[in-house]
C-alpha positions as CSV (number, residue, x, y, z in Angstrom):
1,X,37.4,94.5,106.5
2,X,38.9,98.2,107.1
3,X,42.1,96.7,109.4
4,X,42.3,94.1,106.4
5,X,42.6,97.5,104.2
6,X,44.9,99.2,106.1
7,X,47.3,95.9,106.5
8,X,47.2,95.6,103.0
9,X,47.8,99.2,102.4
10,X,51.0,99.4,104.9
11,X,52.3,96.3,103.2
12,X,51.9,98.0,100.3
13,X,54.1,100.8,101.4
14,X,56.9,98.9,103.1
15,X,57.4,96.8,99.8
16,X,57.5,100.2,97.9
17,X,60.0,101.7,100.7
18,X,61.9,98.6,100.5
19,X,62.0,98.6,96.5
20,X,63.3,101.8,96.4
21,X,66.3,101.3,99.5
22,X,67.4,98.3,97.1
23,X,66.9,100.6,93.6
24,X,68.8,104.0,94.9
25,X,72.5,103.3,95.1
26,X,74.8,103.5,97.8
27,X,76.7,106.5,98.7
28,X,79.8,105.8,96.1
29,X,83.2,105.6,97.3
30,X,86.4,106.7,95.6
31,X,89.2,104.7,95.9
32,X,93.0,106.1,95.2
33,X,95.6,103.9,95.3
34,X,98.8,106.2,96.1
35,X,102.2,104.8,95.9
36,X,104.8,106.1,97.9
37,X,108.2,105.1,99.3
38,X,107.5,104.9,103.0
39,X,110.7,102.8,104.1
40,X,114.2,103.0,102.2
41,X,116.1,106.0,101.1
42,X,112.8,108.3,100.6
43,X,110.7,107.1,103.6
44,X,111.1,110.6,104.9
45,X,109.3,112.6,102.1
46,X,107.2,109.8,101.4
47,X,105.3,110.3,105.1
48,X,105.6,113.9,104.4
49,X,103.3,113.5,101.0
50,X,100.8,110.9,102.9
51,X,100.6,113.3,105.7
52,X,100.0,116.2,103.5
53,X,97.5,114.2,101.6
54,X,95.6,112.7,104.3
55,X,94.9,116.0,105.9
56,X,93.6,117.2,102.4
57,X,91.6,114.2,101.9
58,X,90.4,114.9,105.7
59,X,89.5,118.4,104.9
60,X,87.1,117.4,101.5
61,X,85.5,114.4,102.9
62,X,84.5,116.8,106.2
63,X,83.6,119.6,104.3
64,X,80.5,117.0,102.5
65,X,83.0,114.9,99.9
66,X,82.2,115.0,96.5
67,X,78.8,116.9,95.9
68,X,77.9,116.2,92.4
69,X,78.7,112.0,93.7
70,X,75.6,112.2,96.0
71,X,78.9,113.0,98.8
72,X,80.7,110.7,98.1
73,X,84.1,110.0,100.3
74,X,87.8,110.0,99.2
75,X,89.1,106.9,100.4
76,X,93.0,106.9,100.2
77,X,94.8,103.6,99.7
78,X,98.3,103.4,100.2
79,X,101.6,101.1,98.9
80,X,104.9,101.3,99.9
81,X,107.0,101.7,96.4
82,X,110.5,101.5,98.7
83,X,111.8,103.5,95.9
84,X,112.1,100.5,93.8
85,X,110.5,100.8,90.5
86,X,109.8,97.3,90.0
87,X,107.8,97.3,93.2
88,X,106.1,100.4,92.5
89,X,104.4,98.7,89.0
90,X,103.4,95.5,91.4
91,X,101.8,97.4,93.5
92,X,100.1,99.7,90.6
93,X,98.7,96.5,89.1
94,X,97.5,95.3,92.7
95,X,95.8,98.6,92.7
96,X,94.1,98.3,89.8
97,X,93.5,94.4,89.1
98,X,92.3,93.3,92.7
99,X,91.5,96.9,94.6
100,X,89.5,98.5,91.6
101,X,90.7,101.9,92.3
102,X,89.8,104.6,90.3
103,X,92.8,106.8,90.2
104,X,96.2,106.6,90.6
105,X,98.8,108.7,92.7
106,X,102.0,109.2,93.9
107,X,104.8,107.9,93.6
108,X,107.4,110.8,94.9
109,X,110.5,108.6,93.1
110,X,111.1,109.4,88.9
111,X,112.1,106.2,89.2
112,X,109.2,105.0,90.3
113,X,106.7,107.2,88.5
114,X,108.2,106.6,85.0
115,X,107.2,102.9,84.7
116,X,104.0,103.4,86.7
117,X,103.0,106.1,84.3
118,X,103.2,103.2,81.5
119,X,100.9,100.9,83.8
120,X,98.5,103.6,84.3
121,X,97.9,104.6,80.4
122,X,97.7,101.3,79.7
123,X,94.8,100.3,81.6
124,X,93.9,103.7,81.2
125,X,93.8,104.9,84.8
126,X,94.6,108.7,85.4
127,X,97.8,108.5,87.1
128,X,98.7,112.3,89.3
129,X,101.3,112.9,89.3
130,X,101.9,115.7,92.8
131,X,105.9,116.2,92.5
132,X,108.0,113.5,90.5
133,X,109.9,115.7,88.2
134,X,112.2,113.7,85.6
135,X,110.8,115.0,82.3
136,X,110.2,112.5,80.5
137,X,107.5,111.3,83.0
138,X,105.1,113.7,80.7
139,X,107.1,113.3,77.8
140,X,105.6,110.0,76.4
141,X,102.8,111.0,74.6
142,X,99.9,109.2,77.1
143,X,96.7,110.6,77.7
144,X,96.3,109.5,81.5
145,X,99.3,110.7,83.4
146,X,99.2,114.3,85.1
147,X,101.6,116.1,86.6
148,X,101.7,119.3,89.6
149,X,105.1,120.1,90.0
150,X,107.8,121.6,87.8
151,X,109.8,119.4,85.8
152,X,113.4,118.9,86.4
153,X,114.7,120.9,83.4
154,X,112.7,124.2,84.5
155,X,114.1,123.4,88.0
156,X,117.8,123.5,86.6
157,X,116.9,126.2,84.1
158,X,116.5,128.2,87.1
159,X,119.1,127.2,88.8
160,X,121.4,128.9,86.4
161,X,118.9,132.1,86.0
162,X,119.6,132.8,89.8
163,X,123.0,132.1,89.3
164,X,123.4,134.8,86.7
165,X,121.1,137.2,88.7
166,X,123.7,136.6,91.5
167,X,126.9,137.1,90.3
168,X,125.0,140.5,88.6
169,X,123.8,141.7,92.2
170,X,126.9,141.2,93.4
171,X,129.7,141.9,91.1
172,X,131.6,138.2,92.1
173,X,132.0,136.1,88.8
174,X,131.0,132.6,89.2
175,X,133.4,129.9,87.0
176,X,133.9,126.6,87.7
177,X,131.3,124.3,88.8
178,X,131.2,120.8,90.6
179,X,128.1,118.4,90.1
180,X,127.4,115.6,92.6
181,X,124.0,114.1,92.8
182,X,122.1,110.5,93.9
183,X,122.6,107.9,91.3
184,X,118.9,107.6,90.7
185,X,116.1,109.1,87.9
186,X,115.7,112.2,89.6
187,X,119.5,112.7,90.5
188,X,120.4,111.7,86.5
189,X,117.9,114.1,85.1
190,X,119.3,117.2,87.1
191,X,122.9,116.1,85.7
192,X,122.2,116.1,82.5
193,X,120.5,119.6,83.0
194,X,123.1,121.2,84.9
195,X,125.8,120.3,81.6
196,X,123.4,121.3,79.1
197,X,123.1,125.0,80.8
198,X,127.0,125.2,82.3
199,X,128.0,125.0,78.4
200,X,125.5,127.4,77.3
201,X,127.2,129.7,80.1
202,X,130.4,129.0,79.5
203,X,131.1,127.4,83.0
204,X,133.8,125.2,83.7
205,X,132.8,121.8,85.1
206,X,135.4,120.9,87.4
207,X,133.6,117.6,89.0
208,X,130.4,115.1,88.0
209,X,130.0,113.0,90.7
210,X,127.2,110.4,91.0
211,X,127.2,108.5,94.0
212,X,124.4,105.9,95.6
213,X,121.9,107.5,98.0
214,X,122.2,104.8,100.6
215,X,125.8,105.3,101.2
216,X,126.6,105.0,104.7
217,X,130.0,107.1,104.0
218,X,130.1,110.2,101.7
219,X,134.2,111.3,102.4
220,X,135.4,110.0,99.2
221,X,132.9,112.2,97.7
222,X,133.8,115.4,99.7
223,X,137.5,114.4,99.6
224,X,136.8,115.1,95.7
225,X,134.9,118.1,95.9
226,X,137.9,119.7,98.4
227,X,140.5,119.0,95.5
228,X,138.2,119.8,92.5
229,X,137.9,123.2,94.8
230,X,134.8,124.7,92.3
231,X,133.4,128.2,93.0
232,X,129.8,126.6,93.1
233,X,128.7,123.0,93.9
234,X,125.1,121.8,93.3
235,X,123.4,119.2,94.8
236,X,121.1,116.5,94.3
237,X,120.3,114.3,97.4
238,X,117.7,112.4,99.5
239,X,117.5,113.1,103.5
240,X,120.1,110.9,104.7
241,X,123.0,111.5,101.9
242,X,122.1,115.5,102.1
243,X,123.0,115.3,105.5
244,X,125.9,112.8,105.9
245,X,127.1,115.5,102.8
246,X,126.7,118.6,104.9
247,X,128.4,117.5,107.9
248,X,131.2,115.7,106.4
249,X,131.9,119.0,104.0
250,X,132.0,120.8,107.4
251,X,134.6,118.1,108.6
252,X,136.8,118.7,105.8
253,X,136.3,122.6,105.7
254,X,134.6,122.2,102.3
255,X,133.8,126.0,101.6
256,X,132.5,127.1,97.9
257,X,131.2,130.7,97.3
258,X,127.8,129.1,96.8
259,X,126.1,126.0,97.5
260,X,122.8,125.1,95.4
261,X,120.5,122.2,96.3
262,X,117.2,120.5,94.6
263,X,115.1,120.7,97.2
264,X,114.4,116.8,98.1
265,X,116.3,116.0,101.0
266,X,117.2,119.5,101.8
267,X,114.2,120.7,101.6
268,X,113.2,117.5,104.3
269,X,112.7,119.2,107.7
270,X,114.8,116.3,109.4
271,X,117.7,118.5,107.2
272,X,118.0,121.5,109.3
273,X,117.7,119.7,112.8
274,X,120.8,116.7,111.7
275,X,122.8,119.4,109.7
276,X,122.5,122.5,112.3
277,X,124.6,125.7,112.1
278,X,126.7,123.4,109.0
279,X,123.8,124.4,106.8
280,X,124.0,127.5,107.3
281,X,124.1,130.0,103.7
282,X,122.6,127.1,101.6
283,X,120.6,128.0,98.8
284,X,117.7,125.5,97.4
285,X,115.6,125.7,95.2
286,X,111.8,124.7,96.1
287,X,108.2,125.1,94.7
288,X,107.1,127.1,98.1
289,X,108.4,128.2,101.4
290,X,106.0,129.0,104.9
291,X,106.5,132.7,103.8
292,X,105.1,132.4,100.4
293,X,102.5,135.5,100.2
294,X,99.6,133.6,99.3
295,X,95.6,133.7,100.7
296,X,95.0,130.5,103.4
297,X,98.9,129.1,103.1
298,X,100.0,130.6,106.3
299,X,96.6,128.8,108.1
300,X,97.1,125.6,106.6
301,X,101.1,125.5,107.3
302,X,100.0,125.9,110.9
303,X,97.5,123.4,111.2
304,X,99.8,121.0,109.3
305,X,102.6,121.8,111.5
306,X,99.9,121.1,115.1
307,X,99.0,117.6,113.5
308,X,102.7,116.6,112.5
309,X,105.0,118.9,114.7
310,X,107.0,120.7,111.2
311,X,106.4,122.4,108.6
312,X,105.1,121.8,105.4
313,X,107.9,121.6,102.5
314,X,107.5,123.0,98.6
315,X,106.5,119.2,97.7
316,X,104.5,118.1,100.7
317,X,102.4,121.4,99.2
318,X,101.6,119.8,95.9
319,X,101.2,116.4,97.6
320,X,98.3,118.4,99.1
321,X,97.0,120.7,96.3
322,X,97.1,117.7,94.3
323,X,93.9,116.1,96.9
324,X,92.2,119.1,95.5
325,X,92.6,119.0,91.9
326,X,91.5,115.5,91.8
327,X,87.9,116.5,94.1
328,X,87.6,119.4,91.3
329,X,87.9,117.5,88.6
330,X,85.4,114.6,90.2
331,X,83.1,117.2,90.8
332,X,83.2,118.3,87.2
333,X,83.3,114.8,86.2
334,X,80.2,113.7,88.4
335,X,81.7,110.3,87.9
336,X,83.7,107.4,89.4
337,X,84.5,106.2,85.4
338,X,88.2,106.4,85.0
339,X,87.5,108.2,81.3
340,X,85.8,110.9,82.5
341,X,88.0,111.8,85.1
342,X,90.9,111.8,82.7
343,X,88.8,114.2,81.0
344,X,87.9,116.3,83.5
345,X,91.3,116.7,84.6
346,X,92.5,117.2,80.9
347,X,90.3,120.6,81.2
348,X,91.5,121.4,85.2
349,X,91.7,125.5,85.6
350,X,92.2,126.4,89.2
351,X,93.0,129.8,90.2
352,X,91.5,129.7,93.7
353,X,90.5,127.6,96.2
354,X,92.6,125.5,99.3
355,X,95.0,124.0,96.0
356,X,96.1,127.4,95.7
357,X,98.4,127.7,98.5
358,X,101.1,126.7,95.6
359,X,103.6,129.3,95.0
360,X,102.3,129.9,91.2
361,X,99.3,131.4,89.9
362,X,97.2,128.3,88.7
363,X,96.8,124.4,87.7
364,X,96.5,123.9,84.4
365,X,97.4,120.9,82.2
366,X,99.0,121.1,78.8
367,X,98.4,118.6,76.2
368,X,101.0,116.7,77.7
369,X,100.1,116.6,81.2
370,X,102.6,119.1,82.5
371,X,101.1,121.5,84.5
372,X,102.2,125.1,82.8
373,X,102.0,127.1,86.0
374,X,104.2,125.4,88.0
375,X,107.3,127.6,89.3
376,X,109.8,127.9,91.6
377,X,112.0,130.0,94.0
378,X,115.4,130.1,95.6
379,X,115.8,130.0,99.3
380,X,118.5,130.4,101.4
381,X,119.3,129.1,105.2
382,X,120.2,131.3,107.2
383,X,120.0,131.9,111.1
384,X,118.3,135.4,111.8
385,X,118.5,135.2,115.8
386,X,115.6,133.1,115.9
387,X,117.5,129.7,114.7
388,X,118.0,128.7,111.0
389,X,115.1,129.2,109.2
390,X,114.5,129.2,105.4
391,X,114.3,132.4,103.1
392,X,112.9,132.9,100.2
393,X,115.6,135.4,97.8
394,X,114.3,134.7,94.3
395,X,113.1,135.9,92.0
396,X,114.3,139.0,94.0
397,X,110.1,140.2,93.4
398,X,109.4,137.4,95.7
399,X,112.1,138.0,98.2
400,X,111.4,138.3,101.6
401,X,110.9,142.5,102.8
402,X,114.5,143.7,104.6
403,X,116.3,140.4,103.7
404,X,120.2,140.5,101.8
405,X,121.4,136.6,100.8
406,X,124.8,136.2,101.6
407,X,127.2,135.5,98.7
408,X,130.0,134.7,98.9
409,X,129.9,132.1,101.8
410,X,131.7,133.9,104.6
C-alpha cells in the first residue's frame, strides 16, 4: 500500500511538472526584418549597416537579451532592397505577412525607406529608421516610422554654415558654386537643399548636374565641372560614382578652392583606399568620426574594426545605436506587441549607454519621428605622415587639438 502511495504521489508530481512546462511560455523571440541594399550601387554601406548591427545585436543578446521579455533574443532578419524601392516594399510585406516580424528596419536608400515607411504605418509596424535622410521620410504625418539620423535639409543647412565660417576664418570669399549629385531620393533632396540655401547666400550656381549612380564613365560630368570652373563643388555620391568622380577630376586637373561631400560614398572606407592621395583636402560632412570625444566610442570603433578589418563610418554608427534604442524601448515596452513598442519608442530618451557613441548628446523622438539630437560635423582628408586619415574641423569647438584645414586647395 505505501509504494502504491508513493507511485501515486510521484505521478502526481510529474503531471503537475509537466502542466506547468506546457503552461509557462517559451523564451520569446524578436524578430526584425531589416532591409538593406546588399548588392547594386549601395551594397557597400548596406554590409557596413548589417555589420554594425549584427555586432550590436551580438552585444545585447550576450549581455542576457531583453530582461523585462524573460531574455528574450534579438533575432535579425535580413532582405536585400538592391536599392530598388519596389523591391524594398515586397520584401517589407514578406516581412510582415509570412515572417511575423515585429519591427521593421533599414533600409539605408530614401528611395527605398519612403515607400516602406507607408507599408509600415499601414500595418502598423514600427519602422527605424538608423540613417535614410530625405525629409519627407518623417514628414508624412504616420505614427510608426522613426528616425536616428539627421535629415537631409539640416545636413545641407550645415553645409553652408561651415561654408560661411570658412571663408570668415580665412578671409577667401566663396562665389560660385557647382552641384552634381546621384539621380536618386537622397541625391534630389540635397539638390534642392543646396539651391534653396545658395540663394539665401547669394551664391552663384554655375552647374546642377544629376547624373545615374551606376555610370560606368563620369568624364562628361567632370568635363562640365572643368568649364563651369566654380569656386566650390559639392557632392552627392554612392561608393563607386564618388570614386570614378575623384579620380577622373584628378585626370582632368579639376581643382576648386573647396570640395564638399555628403558623406555616403565618401564617407565608405573602400573611398580612401580606390581614391588615394586624389582625395586628399576633401571636406565631408558626417554624423561621427573615430575621433569623436565620446565615453566607449573609441572601444567599440576598435572592436568593430578587429571583426571587419575598417573603421566604423558616421552611418554604420547609427546603424548600431539604432540596435540599442530598439532593446530600450523593448525593455520599457516589456512586449513583443507592435503598439506598444511604437509607444515605447514614441517616449525613447537616451543620454547614456553603448547608443551613445553618436556624435550628439541624446535620442529623442519628436512628434514626427525625427530624432531632435541628431547633428553633424565637417571632416576633412588629409595625410598627416601617417596616410590619409579623416579630421574632424567643425564646428571648430569639435575640431581636432593642433589641427588647421586647408583652404584653399593648394
Amino acid at each position: 500500500m505505501k509504494s502504491y502511495r508513493i507511485l501515486a504521489v510521484s505521478a502526481l508530481c510529474c503531471g503537475l511538472l509537466l502542466w506547468a512546462a506546457a503552461e509557462a511560455p517559451a523564451q520569446a523571440v524578436v524578430k526584425v526584418g531589416n532591409i538593406l541594399p546588399l548588392s547594386g550601387p549601395s551594397a557597400s554601406v548596406g554590409l557596413q549597416n548589417k555589420q554594425a548591427q549584427d555586432m550590436a545585436v551580438q552585444e545585447i543578446n550576450d549581455a542576457g537579451g531583453i530582461k523585462s521579455l524573460g531574455g528574450a533574443k534579438i533575432q535579425m532578419l535580413y532582405a536585400d532592397s538592391e536599392s530598388k524601392p519596389e523591391k524594398g516594399v515586397a520584401e517589407a510585406e514578406r516581412f510582415i505577412n509570412t515572417e511575423k516580424v515585429h519591427i521593421l528596419t533599414g533600409a539605408w536608400n530614401s528611395a527605398v525607406s519612403y515607400p516602406v515607411s507607408a507599408v509600415a504605418e499601414r500595418y502598423q509596424i514600427p519602422f527605424l529608421v538608423p540613417v535614410s535622410v530625405a525629409d519627407k521620410i518623417t514628414e508624412q504625418g504616420f505614427k510608426y516610422v522613426f528616425r536616428i539620423a539627421a535629415k537631409d535639409s539640416w545636413w545641407t543647412r550645415d553645409q553652408f554654415a561651415f561654408l560661411k565660417d570658412l571663408q570668415a576664418e580665412f578671409n577667401t570669399k566663396i562665389s560660385t558654386l557647382a552641384f552634381v549629385y546621384e539621380n536618386g531620393d537622397w541625391g534630389k533632396g540635397f539638390a534642392e537643399g543646396w539651391k534653396k540655401h545658395a540663394q539665401a547666400g547669394g551664391y552663384k550656381v554655375v552647374l546642377d548636374e544629376p547624373y545615374p549612380s551606376t555610370a560606368t564613365d563620369l568624364s562628361p560630368v567632370v568635363q562640365k565641372i572643368k568649364r563651369a570652373n566654380p569656386d566650390v563643388l559639392l557632392l552627392t555620391s554612392n561608393a563607386a560614382d564618388a570614386i570614378l568622380l575623384t579620380n577622373t577630376m584628378a585626370e582632368y586637373k579639376v581643382k576648386p578652392k573647396a570640395i564638399i561631400a555628403s558623406g555616403g560614398g565618401h564617407a565608405d572606407p573602400s573611398y580612401l583606399k580606390a581614391a588615394g592621395k586624389n582625395a586628399r583636402y576633401l571636406f565631408d560632412i558626417v554624423e561621427w568620426e573615430t575621433d569623436v570625444n565620446k565615453p566607449g566610442a573609441k572601444e567599440t570603433n576598435e572592436k568593430f574594426k578587429k571583426l571587419y578589418g575598417y573603421n566604423l563610418t558616421g552611418e554604420s554608427v547609427d546603424a548600431y545605436a539604432a540596435m540599442y534604442v530598439l532593446a530600450d524601448a523593448l525593455e520599457r515596452a516589456a512586449s513583443t506587441d507592435p503598439k506598444a513598442i511604437r509607444d515605447a519608442l514614441a517616449k525613447t530618451r537616451l543620454t547614456k549607454g553603448p547608443a551613445m557613441i553618436v556624435g550628439y548628446d541624446a535620442i529623442e523622438f519628436d512628434e514626427s519621428g525625427q530624432n531632435k539630437h541628431a547633428a553633424l560635423v565637417m571632416v576633412q582628408v588629409n595625410d598627416l605622415g601617417k596616410g590619409l586619415e579623416r579630421i574632424t574641423v567643425w564646428p571648430k569647438a569639435s575640431r581636432r587639438a593642433g589641427y588647421k584645414p586647408v583652404f584653399p586647395i593648394p
